[in-house]
N, C-alpha and C positions, 0 to 999 in steps of 0.2 A: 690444469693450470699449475705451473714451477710455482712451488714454495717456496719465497724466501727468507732469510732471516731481516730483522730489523737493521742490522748494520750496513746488509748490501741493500739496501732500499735507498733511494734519492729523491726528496720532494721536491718539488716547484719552488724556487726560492718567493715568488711571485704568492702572495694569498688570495687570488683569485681562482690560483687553481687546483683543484683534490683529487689524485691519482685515485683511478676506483680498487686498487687493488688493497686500499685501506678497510675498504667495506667487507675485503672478500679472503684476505686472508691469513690462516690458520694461525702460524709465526705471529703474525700483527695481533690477533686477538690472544695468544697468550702472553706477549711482552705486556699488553695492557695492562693485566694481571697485576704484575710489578708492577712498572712503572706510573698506574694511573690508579688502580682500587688501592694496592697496598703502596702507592705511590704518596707524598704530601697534597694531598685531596682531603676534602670532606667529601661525606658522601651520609644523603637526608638517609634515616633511620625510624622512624616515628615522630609519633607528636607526643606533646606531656599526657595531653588529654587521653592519649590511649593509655597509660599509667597512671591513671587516678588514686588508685589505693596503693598501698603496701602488699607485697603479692604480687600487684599484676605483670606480667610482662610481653612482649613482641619480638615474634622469630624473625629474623629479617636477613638482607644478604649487602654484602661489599662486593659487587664484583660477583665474584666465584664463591666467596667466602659465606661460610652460613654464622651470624650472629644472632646473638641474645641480647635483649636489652629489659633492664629491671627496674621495680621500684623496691628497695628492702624497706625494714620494718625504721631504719633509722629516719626514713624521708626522701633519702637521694638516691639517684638515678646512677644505673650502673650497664655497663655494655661488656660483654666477652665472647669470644669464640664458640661458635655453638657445636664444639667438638669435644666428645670424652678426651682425656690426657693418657686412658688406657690403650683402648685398641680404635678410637676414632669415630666412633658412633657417633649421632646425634645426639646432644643433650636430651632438645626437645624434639617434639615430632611436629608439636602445635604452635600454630602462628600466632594467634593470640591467646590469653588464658589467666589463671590465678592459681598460684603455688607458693608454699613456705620454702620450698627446696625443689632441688632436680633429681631425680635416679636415671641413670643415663639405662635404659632397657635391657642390655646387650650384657652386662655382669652386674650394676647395680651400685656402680660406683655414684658417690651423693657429692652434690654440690650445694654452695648458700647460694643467696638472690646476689653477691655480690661475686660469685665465681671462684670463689675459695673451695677447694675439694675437704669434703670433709667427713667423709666415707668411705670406705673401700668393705666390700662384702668379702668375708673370710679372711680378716688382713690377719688375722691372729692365726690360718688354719683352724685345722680340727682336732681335738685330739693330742695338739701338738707338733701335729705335723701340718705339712704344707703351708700355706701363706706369704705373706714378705718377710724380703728378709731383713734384717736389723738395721741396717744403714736406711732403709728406705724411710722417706718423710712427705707426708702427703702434701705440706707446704710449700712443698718446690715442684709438686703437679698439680697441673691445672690449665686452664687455658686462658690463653694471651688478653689479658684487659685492652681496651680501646680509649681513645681519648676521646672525649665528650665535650659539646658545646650546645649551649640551648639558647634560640633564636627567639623570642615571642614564640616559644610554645613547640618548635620546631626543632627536633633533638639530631644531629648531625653527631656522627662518630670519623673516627679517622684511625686506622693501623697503623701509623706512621706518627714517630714524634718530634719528627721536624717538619711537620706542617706548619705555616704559619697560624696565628691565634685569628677564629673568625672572621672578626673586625676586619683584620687585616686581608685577607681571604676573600671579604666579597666587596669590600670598598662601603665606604659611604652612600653613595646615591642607591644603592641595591639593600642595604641597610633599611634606610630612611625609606623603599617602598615594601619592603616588609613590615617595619614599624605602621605605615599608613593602612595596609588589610589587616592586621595582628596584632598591634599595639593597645596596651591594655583591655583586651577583646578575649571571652573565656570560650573557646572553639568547642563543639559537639557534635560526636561523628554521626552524621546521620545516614549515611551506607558506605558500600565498599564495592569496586568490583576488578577483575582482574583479569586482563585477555593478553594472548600470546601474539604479539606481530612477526610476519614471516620475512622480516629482516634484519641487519645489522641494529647493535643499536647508537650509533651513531647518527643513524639517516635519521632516527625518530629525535633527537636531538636536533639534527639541522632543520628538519621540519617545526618543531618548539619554537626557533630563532628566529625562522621565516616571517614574515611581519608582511615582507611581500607577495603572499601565496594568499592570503586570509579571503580575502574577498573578491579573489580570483576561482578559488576553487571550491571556496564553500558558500553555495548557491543558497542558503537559507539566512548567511549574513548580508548580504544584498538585499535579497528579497523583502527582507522585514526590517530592514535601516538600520541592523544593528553594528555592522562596520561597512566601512567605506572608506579607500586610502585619502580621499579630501577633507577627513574630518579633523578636528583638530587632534594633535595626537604626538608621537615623536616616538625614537629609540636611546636606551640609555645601553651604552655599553661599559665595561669594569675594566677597571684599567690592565688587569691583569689580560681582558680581551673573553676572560671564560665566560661570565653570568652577562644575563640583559635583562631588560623592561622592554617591554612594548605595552604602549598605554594609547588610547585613544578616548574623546568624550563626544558624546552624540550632539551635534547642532542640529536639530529640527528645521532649520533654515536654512541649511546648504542644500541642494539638490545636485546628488552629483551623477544622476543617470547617465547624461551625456557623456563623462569619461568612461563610461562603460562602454555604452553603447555605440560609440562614434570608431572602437578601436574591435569591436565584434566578440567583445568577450562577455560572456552569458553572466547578467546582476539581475533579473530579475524570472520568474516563472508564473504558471499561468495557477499553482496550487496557490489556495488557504489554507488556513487555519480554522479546524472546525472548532477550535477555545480558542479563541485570539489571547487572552488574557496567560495565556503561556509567557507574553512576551511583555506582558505587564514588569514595571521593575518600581524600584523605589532607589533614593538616592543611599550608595551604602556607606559612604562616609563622609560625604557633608563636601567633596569636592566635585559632582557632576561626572567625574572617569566612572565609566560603565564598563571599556573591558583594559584586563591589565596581566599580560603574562609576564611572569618572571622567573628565571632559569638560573639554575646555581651548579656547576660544573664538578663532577660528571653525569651526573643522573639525576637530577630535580626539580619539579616544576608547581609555582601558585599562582594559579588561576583566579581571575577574577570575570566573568563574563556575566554579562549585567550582574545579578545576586547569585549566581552559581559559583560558590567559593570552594575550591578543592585543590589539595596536595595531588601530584603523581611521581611515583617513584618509574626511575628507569631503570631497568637491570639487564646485563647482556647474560644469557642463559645459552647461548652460541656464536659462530661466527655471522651465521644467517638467522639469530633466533632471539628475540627480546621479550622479558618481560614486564607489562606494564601495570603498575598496581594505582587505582583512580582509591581516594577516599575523600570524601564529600563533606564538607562543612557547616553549619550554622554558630550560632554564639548561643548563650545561655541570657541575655538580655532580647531575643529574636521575641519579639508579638506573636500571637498565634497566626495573624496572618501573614509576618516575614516568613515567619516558620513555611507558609504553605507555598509560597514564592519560591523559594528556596528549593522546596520539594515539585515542584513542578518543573523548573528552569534546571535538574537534573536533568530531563528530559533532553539538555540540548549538548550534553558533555559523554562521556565513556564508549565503549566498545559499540554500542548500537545509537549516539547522538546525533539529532538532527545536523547541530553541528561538528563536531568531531570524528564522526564514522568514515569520514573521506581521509583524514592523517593516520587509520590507523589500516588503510588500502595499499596509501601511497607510497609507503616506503617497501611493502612488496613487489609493487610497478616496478618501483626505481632499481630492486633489485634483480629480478628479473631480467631488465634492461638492459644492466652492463655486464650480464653475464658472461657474455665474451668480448669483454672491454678490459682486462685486466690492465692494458698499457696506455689506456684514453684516461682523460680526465674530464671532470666539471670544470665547466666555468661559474666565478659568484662573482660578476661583475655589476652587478644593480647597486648605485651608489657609491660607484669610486671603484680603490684598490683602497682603502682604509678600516681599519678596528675600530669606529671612532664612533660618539653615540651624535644624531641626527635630529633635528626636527623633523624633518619625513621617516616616512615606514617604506618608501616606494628606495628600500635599499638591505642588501645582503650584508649590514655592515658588522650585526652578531653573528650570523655566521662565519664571516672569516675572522672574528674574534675568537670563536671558537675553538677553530684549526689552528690559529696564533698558539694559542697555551696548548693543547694536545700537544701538536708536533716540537715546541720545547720540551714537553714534559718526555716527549716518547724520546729523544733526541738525534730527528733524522737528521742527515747531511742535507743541507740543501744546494740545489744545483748550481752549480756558478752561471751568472748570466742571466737571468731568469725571473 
């Protein structure tokens, strides 16, 4: 496949349609780099609750980028470059942990929890001799601070200081349903897991937005009534086009077998449940929505499916290579028996989930597919040709919200006509 750069690339003026050569190459995913991780983006980094003490902190990544993110001894939260300022080594090695300082391995140069260098081994020589030399100042090395913003508990950093201020960044209605899972709620990691998908990551994003894939291809949300596109439900899209909501609430009184069945697409199977009580829920905040995904653009996603409440980080780790990190939630007000709700209805999310194990197949399908499609495109014509948010789910309308803000951001030509 011809490489080409970003500039001689031409999009569909049209957003219903995504050249596949977005997915696939090389050029594209290093302008990303730029234009999108160290671009005016946020991009999730932790949660507070993994920095509970003074000490702790989480190795995390922007993109390509390896970051640090702290709690010092004053209280506040701090993010830098998880790079020596000597020869480039890793700060840390460890993802997560607890430390007064860093000694970067590699010669031993020290840093504070707030990314200040404040050591250098041998800076004096020995003896007299060797060392730095006079003009040097450790003050002016070190590595690049981040801009921070904390969401109900959700710590976003950005490389970039013309990003716009959160608020502004994800809109209100995407706000106000993070306030509704997180709002005044003291979150407790109750696991972690982390698997590699053998594709772009992109696809796992559009897969995220998909609203219409849900209970088409995952045969255990049919099966057990937990989604269904006739329930009541809708899509919220951000004005910017990047972030969405898909939310739906269980009616026990619809029965919508028949839109399944009458159009031959497989909702229900002949398996049980040898604990039905997997699927036991209770109401988690007093408005009946049992599932509620929400995505925050480029890599972010909270989960709400019945009581399995969880962050997932996206990170692109290659052109064909993503990584996804799942971390699992309860509150610190959780009963013993939410608590076990919660610990069981894991059971239906991550790398091996009843429910999720088929989005984390699919975007290696998809890539495999267009393997030799570099000059075809998708179509995302379910529900218009608009960015716009919906009463039905039975539409692509976050997705090509999506591609809306990337392909500004990335800033293709688009085709005339089209």
């Amino acid at each position: 496949m011809t490489i080409a750069t970003p500039a001689e690339r031409r999009w569909p003026r049209a957003l219903t349609e995504v050249p596949y050569w977005v997915f696939q190459d090389e050029a594209i995913y290093s302008a990303e780099q730029e234009h999108i991780f160290h671009g005016p983006f946020w991009s999730y980094l932790c949660l507070e609750a993994e920095l509970a003490e003074p000490g702790d902190f989480c190795a995390t990544f922007i993109g390509d980028q390896p970051v640090l993110v702290t709690r010092d001894f004053d209280g506040e939260i701090y993010a830098f470059e998880n790079r020596c300022a000597h020869r480039g080594s890793l700060i840390s090695m460890e993802s997560h942990g607890h430390a007064k300082d860093f000694t970067c391995v590699y010669h031993a140069w020290t840093y504070s929890l707030q990314g200040d260098l404040t050591g250098v081994a041998f800076e004096a020589g020995i003896n007299g001799k060797g060392g730095m030399g006079s003009s040097f100042c450790k003050a002016v090395h070190g590595p690049r601070r981040l801009r921070l913003a904390n969401v109900h508990g959700l710590i976003f950093g950005s490389l970039n200081n013309d990003v716009p201020e959160i608020e502004e960044y994800l809109g209100q209605e995407v706000l106000d349903r993070i306030e509704r899972l997180l709002g005044g709620r003291r979150p407790v990691v109750l696991g972690r897991f982390t698997q590699t998908l053998p594709n772009n990551w992109k696809l796992y994003m559009e897969n995220v937005k998909d609203s219409y894939h849900a209970s088409i291809l995952h045969l255990f949300f049919t099966t057990f009534g937990l989604n269904k596109l006739n329930q009541k439900g809708g899509i919220i899209v951000s004005e910017n086009g990047g972030h969405h909501v898909s939310w739906s609430a269980i009616d026990r009184e619809v029965e919508a077998d028949e839109h399944y069945k009458n159009q031959n697409i497989r909702s229900e199977s002949e398996y049980q449940l040898e604990d039905p009580s997997l699927v036991d829920s209770f109401d988690e905040v007093g408005d009946d929505i049992t599932l509620q995904i929400l995505s925050v653009s480029p890599g972010f996603v909270l989960q709400q499916i019945q009581n399995s409440i969880a962050v997932r980080q996206v990170l692109p780790t290659g052109v064909d290579s993503t990584a996804l990190n799942w971390t699992y939630l309860g509150f610190e007000d959780d009963s013993e028996k939410q608590q076990l709700v919660r610990m069981k209805q894991s059971n239906l999310v991550g790398p091996a989930g009843y429910v999720s194990m088929e989005d984390g197949a699919i975007g290696g399908f998809v890539q495999r597919g267009i393997a030799g499609a570099s000059n075809e495109s998708a179509t995302v014509q379910m529900g218009g040709d608009q960015a716009v948010s919906s009463e039905s789910r039975v539409t692509e309308a976050s997705i090509r919200g999506f591609w809306k803000m990337y392909r500004e951001a990335m800033g293709f030509t688009l085709e005339e006509g089209k």
